[in-house]
C-alpha positions in Angstrom: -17.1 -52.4 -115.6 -20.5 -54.5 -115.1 -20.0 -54.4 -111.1 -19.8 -50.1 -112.3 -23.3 -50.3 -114.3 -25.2 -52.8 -112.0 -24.4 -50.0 -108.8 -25.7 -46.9 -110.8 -28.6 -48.8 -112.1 -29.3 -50.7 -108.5 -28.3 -47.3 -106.7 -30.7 -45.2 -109.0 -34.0 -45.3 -106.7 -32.1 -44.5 -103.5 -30.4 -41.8 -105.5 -33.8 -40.5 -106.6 -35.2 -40.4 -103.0 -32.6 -38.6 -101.2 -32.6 -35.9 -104.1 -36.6 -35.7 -103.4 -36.1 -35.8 -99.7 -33.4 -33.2 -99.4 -35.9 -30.9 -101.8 -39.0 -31.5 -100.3 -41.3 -29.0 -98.8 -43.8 -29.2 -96.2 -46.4 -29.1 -99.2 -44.7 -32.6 -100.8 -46.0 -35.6 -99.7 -44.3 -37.3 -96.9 -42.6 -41.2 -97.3 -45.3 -43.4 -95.5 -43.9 -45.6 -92.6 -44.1 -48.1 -95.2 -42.2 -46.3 -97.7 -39.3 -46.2 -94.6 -39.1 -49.6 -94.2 -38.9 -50.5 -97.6 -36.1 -47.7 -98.3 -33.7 -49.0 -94.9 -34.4 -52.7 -97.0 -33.2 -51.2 -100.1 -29.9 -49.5 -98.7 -29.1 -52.6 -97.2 -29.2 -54.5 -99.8 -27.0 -51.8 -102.1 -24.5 -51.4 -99.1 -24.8 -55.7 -99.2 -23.6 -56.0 -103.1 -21.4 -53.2 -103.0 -19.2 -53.7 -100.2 -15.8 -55.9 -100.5 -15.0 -59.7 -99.6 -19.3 -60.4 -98.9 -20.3 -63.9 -98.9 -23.6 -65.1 -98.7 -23.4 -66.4 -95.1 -22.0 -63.2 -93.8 -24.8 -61.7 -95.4 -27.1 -63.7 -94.3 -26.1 -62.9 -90.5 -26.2 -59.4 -91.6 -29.4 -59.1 -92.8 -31.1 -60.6 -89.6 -29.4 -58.5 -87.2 -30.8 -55.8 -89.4 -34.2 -57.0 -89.3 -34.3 -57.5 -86.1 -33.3 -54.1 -85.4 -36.2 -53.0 -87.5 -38.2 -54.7 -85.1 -36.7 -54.0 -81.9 -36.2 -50.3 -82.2 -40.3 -50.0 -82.6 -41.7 -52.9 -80.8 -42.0 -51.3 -77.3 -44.3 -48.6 -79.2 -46.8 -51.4 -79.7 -49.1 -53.1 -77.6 -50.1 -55.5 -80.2 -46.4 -57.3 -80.3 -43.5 -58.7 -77.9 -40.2 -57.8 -77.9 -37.8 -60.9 -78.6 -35.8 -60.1 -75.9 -35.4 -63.6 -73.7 -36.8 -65.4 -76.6 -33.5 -65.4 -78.9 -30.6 -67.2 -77.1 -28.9 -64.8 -75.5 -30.7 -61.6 -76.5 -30.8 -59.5 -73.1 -30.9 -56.1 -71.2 -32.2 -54.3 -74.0 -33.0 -50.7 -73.7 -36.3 -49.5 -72.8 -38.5 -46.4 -74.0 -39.8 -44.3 -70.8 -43.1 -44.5 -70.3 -43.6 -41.1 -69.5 -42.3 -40.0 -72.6 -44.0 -39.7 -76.0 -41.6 -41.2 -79.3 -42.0 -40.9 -82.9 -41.6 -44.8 -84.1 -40.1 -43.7 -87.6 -37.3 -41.5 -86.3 -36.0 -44.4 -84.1 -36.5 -47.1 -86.9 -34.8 -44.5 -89.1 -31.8 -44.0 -86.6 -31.4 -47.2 -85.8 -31.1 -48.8 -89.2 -28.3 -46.0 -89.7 -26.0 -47.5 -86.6 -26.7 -51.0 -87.3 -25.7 -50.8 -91.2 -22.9 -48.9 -90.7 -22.0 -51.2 -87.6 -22.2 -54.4 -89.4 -20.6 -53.4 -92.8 -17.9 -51.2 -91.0 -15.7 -51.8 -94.0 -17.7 -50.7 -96.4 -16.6 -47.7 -98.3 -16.6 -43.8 -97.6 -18.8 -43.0 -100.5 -21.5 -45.9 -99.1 -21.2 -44.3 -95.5 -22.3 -41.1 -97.1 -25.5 -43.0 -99.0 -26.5 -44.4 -95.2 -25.8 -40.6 -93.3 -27.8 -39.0 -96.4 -31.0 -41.3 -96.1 -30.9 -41.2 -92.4 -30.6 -36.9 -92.0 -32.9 -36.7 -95.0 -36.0 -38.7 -93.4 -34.9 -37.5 -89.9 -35.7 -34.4 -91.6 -38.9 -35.1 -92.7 -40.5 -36.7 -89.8 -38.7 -34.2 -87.4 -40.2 -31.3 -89.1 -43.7 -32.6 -87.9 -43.2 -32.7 -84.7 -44.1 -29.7 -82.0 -41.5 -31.0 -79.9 -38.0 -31.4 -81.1 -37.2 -33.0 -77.8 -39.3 -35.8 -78.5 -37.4 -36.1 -82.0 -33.8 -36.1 -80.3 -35.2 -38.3 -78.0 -36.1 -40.9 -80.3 -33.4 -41.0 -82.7 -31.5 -41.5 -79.5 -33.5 -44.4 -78.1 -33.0 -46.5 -81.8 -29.7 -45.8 -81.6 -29.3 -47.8 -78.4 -31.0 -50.4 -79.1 -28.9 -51.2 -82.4 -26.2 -50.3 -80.5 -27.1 -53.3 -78.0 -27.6 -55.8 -80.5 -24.5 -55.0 -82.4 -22.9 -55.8 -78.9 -24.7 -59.1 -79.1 -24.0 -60.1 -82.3 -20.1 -59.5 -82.0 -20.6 -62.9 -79.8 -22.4 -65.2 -81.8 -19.1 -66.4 -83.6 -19.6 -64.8 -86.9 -18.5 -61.4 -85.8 -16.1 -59.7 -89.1 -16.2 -62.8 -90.7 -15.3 -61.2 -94.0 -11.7 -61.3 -92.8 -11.8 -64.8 -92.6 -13.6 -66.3 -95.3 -11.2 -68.7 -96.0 -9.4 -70.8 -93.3 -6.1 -72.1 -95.2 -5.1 -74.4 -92.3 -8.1 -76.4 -92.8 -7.1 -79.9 -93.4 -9.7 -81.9 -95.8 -11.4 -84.9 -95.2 -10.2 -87.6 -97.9 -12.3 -90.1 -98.1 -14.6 -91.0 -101.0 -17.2 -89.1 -102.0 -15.3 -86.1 -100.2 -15.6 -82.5 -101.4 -12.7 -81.1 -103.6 -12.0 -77.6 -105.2 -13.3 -77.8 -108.6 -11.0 -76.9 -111.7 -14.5 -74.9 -113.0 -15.4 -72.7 -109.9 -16.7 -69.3 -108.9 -13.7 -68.6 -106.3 -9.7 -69.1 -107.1 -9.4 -70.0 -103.3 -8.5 -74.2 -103.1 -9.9 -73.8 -99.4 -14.1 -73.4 -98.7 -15.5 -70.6 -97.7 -16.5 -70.1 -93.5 -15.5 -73.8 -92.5 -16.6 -72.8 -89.1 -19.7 -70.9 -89.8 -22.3 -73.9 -88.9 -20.3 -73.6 -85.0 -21.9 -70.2 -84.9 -24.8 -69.2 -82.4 -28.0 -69.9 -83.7 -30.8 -66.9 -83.2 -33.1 -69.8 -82.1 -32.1 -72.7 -79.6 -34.4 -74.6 -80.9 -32.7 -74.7 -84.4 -29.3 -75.4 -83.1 -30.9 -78.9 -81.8 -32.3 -79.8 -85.0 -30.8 -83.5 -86.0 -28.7 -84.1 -88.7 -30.9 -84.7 -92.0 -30.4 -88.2 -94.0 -27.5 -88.4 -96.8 -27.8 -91.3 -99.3 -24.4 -93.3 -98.8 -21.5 -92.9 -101.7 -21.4 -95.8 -104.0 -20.3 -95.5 -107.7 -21.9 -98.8 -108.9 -24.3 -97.6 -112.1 -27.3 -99.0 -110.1 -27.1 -97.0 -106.6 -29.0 -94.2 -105.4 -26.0 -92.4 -105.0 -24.9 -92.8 -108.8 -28.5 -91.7 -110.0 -28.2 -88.5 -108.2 -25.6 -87.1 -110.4 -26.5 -89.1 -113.7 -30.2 -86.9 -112.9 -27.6 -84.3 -113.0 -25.8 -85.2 -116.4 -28.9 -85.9 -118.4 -30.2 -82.8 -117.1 -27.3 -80.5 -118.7 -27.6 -82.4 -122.0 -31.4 -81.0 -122.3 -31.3 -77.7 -120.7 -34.1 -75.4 -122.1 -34.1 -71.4 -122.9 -36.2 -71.0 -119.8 -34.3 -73.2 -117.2 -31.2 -71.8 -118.7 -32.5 -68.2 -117.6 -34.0 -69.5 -114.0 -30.2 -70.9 -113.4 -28.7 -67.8 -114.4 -31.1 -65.5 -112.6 -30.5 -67.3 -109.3 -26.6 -67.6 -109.4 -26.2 -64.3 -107.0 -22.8 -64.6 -107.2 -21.7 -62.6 -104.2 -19.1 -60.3 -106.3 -21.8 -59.2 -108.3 -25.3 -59.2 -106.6 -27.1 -58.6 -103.1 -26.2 -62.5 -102.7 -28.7 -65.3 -102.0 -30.1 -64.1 -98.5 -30.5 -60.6 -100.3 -32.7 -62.0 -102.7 -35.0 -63.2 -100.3 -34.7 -59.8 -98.5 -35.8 -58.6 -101.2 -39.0 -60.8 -101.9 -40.1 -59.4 -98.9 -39.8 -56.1 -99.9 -42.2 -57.0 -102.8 -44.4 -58.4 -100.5 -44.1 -55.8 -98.4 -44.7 -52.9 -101.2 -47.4 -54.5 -102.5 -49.9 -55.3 -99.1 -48.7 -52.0 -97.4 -48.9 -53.9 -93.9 -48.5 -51.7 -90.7 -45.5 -50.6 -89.8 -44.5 -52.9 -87.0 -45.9 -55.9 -89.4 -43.5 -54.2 -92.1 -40.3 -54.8 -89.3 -42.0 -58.2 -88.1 -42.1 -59.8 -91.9 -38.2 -58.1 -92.5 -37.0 -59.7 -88.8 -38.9 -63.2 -89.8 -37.4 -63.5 -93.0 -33.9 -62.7 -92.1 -33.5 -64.8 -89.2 -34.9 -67.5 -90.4 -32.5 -67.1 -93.6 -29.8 -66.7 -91.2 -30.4 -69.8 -89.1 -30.8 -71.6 -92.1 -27.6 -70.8 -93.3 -25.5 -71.9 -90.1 -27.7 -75.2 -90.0 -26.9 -75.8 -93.5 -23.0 -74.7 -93.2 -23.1 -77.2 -89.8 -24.4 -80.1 -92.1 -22.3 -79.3 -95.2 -18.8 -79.7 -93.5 -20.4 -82.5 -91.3 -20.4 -84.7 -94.5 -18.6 -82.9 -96.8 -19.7 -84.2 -99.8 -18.9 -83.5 -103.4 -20.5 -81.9 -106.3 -20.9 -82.9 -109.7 -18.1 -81.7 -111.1 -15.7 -84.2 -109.3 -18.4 -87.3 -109.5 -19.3 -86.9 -113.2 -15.9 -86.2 -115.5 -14.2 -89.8 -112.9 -17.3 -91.6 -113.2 -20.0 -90.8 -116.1 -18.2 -88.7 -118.4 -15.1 -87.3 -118.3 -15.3 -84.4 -120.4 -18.1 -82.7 -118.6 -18.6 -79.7 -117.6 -21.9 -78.4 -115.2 -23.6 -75.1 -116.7 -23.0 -73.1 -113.8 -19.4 -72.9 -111.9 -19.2 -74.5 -108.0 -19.4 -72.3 -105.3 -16.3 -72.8 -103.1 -17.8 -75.0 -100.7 -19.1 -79.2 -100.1 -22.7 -79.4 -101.4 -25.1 -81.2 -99.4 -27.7 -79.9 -98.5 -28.3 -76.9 -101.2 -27.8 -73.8 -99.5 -29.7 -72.1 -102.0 -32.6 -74.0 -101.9 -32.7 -73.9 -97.4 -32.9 -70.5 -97.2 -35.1 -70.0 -100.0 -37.7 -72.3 -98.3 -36.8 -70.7 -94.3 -37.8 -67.4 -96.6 -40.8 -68.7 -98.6 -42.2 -70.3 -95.1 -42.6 -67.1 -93.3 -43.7 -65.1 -96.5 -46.3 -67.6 -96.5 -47.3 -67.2 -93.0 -47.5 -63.7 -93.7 -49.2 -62.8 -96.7 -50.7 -66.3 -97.7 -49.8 -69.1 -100.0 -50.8 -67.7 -103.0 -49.6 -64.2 -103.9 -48.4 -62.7 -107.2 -45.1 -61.1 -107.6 -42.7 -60.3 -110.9 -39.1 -60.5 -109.3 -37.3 -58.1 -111.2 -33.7 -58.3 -108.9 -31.8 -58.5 -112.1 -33.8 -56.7 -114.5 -31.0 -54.8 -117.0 -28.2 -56.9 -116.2 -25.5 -57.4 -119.2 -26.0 -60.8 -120.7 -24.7 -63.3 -120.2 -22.6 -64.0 -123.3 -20.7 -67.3 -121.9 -24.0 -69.3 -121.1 -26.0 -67.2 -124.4 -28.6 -66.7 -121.8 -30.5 -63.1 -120.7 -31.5 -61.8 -117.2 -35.5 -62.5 -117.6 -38.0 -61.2 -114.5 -39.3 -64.4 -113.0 -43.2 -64.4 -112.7 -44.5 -66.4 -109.2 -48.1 -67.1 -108.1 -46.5 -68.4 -105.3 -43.5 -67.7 -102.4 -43.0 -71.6 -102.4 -43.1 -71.3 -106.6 -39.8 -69.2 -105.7 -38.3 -71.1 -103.5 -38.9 -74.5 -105.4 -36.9 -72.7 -108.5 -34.4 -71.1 -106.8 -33.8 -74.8 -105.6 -34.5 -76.0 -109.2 -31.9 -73.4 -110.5 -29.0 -74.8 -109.1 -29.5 -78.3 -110.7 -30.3 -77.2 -114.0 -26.7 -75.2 -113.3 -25.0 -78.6 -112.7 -24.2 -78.4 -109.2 -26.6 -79.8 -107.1 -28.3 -83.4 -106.8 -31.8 -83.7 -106.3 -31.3 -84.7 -103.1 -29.6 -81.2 -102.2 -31.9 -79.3 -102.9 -35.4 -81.8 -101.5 -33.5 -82.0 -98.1 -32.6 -78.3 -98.4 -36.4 -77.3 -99.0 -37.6 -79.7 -96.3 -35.1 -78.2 -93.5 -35.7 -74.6 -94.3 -39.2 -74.8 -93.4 -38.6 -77.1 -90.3 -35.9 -73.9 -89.5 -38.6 -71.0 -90.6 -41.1 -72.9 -88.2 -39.4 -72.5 -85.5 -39.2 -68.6 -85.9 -42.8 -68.6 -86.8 -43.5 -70.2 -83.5 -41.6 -67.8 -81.1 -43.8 -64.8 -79.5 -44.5 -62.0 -82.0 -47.8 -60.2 -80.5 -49.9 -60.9 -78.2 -52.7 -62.7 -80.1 -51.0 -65.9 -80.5 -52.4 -69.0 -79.3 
C-alpha cells in the first residue's frame, strides 16, 4: 500500500503536465527547453522507483546512459561543446546531423529520451510505457506545432532516436546489460576469512547471496577510472585497542546517542530500492534542483544531467570492484561477537560487503560536479521524500533536508549511514575521498570548446 501512495503522490507533477500539455493551445505558454530537461529527469526517475527487481547499481548505469543521451542527442547543434564520442571507452560511430539541414534541439532531446528509457527499463510495466509515449507525443506536439516545416520536425525526432538507439547498442556491452535478472549470483562461493562479509540476520534483502558480485568487472565510462588503485583498508584485528576495533565501537556508541535529527537524516537517505528512485536517483535528482533553480542553457541542462550520472555510475562500479575485492563486514556481524551481543544497528544492511560506503562515493562523484557547475555554495531544500508515511518502526518522520552546500549533502548522506549502524567511519571518509577522485576525472574530459 505505501509503494501505491508514494507513486500517485511522486507521479502527480508528470500527471499534471501531460493533462496541460495534451490541453494546451497555441495561446498557453510553451515548456521552456529547461522545463524539457527537467520533465525527461523526472520520468526517469518515476519509471526508476516504479519498475520491478531495481537496484541501485543498475540504476546507477541507467541513469548515465540516460544523461548521456541527453547530451548526445543535442551536442552536434552546438558549437560551444564536444561530443564524447572517442573520449568514453568505446563510445564510437555515432550518428551525425546533416549539415545542410536545419533541426529543432528539443524534438530530438525529447525523442531520444523516449527510446533510451524505454530501452533501458524494457521491463517496466505497460501502464509506465504509456506515461513515457504520453510525455514524448505531448511535447512533440508542442514544439512541432511551431515549426513551418514539419519535415524538419520528422527529421529531428528521427535523428535522437538514432543516436539513443546507438548508445543503447553500446551499453548492452559494457557488462551490466539486464542486470536486473541477475542480481543475485547464488553460485557465488564466499570468502571465509576473518573479518569477511556475511548475510546479516537484520537486513533489507531475504537473499543469503549479495547483490551484482560482478558489477565492479563492468566497463567503466572513463578509462581513466578503471585504473584508479585500490584505496587503503585498516587491517582486521579484534584486540579492544586497534584501529580496526574503534571503527565499529565509533559505531556502537554512536547508536546509543542517536538524536531526533540524525535519526531523520538516516531515515531520509536509506532509498531503499523497493521503495524510492534509489541512491543514484537521489543525486539525479539534486541536479534537477540545481538545474530548476539556475535555469542553465539547454545543452548546460544535458551537460550537468550527463556529468552527474556518469560520474555516479563510475563510482558505483569502482566501489562494487573494491567492496568484493575485500569483502569486509558490517557492524552487525563485528558488534553482537565482539562488543555487545545483543545489538542491533538502526538501520537494516544492505545485501552487500561494506567497504567503502557506496552511499557516501556517489554522493561525493555527484556533489563534485554539482560543485563544478553551479559553485560550492548554493541553497537547496531536498524535498525527495516530502509526504512519505512514517516511519513507525524507527518513531522517526520524513523531514526536507536544508543544504547551503552540494558537499553539505553529500557529507550527510555519508553521515546517514553511520548514524544507521552500518558503516564505519572509515566507509564512508574513503568513500567521499574516491568519489571526487572519480567525478574528477569526468570533469576533466572535453565538454566545450573553452577548456584549457
Amino acid at each position: 500500500m505505501k509503494k501505491v501512495i508514494l507513486a500517485i503522490s511522486y507521479g502527480l507533477s508528470i500527471v499534471v503536465i501531460l493533462f496541460n500539455l495534451g490541453c494546451s493551445t497555441s495561446s498557453e505558454k510553451q515548456l521552456s527547453e529547461q522545463d524539457v530537461a527537467i520533465e525527461w529527469a523526472d520520468m526517469s526517475l518515476f519509471i526508476t522507483q516504479y519498475t520491478p527487481s531495481n537496484s541501485p547499481t543498475f540504476a546507477s548505469r541507467g541513469f548515465a546512459y540516460i544523461g548521456l543521451t541527453m547530451y548526445e542527442s543535442i551536442v552536434n547543434g552546438y558549437a560551444s561543446n564536444i561530443s564524447l564520442e572517442g573520449q568514453l571507452d568505446g563510445l564510437t560511430n555515432l550518428p551525425k546531423p546533416d549539415p545542410s539541414l536545419t533541426y529543432d534541439w528539443v524534438l530530438s532531446f525529447n525523442a531520444a529520451q523516449a527510446d533510451i528509457l524505454r530501452s533501458i527499463y524494457v521491463q517496466t510495466s505497460n501502464e509506465n510505457k504509456v506515461r513515457i509515449d504520453s510525455l514524448e507525443n505531448a511535447i512533440h506536439k508542442q514544439y512541432s506545432n511551431l515549426l513551418d516545416n514539419k519535415e524538419t520536425a520528422e527529421r529531428s525526432a528521427a535523428y535522437g532516436k538514432a543516436v539513443a538507439s546507438a548508445i543503447f547498442e553500446w551499453s548492452k556491452t559494457d557488462g551490466g546489460h539486464r542486470g536486473y535478472l541477475e542480481n543475485f549470483d547464488k553460485k557465488m562461493i564466499h570468502p571465509n576469512r576473518p573479518g569477511s562479509w556475511k548475510p546479516p540476520l537484520f537486513a533489507q534483502s531475504f537473499s543469503h547471496h549479495p547483490l551484482h558480485p560482478h558489477w565492479g568487472e563492468n566497463r567503466t565510462f572513463d578509462k581513466k577510472n578503471r585504473s584508479l588503485p585500490l584505496p587503503h583498508f585498516i587491517p582486521y584485528d579484534t584486540l579492544s585497542n586497534s584501529p580496526y576495533y574503534q571503527e565499529f565501537l565509533q559505531v556502537y556508541e554512536k547508536d546509543l546517542a542517536l538524536t531526533k535529527l540524525e535519526k531523520e537524516a538516516a531515515i531520509w537517505w536509506g532509498d531503499d530500492p523497493d521503495v524510492t528512485f534509489t541512491p543514484p536517483g537521489h543525486s539525479f535528482y539534486i541536479a534537477s534542483l540545481a538545474i530548476e533553480q539556475k535555469k542553465p542553457s539547454f545543452i548546460k541542462c544535458a551537460e550537468v544531467y550527463a556529468k552527474t550520472s556518469i560520474a555516479v555510475a563510475d563510482s558505483f562500479i569502482k566501489c562494487w570492484e573494491w567492496k568484493f575485492h575485500f569483502f569486509s563486514e558490517r557492524a552487525n556481524t563485528f558488534i553482537p561477537k565482539h562488543i555487545d551481543e545483543e545489538w542491533e544497528s538502526f538501520w537494516p544492511d544492505p545485501p552487500f560487503p561494506a567497504f567503502p560506503s557506496g552511499h557516501a562515493i556517489q554522493a561525493a562523484a555527484a556533489a563534485t560536479v554539482l560543485e563544478d557547475s553551479f559553485g560550492k555554495q548554493f541553497h537547496f531544500i531536498d524535498k525527495a521524500h516530502e509526504g512519505r508515511e512514517r516511519d513507525d518502526v524507527r518513531d522517526t518522520d520524513f523531514v526536507p533536508r536544508v543544504f547551503n552546500s552540494f558537499w553539505e549533502a553529500a557529507e550527510e548522506t555519508a553521515d546517514s549511514r553511520f548514524y544507521g549502524g552500518i558503516h564505519t567511519p572509515q566507509d564512508n571518509s574513503v568513500g567521499l575521498e574516491e568519489g571526487i577522485k572519480i567525478a574528477k576525472n569526468i570533469i576533466e574530459l572535453d565538454w566545450t570548446k573553452t577548456d584549457p
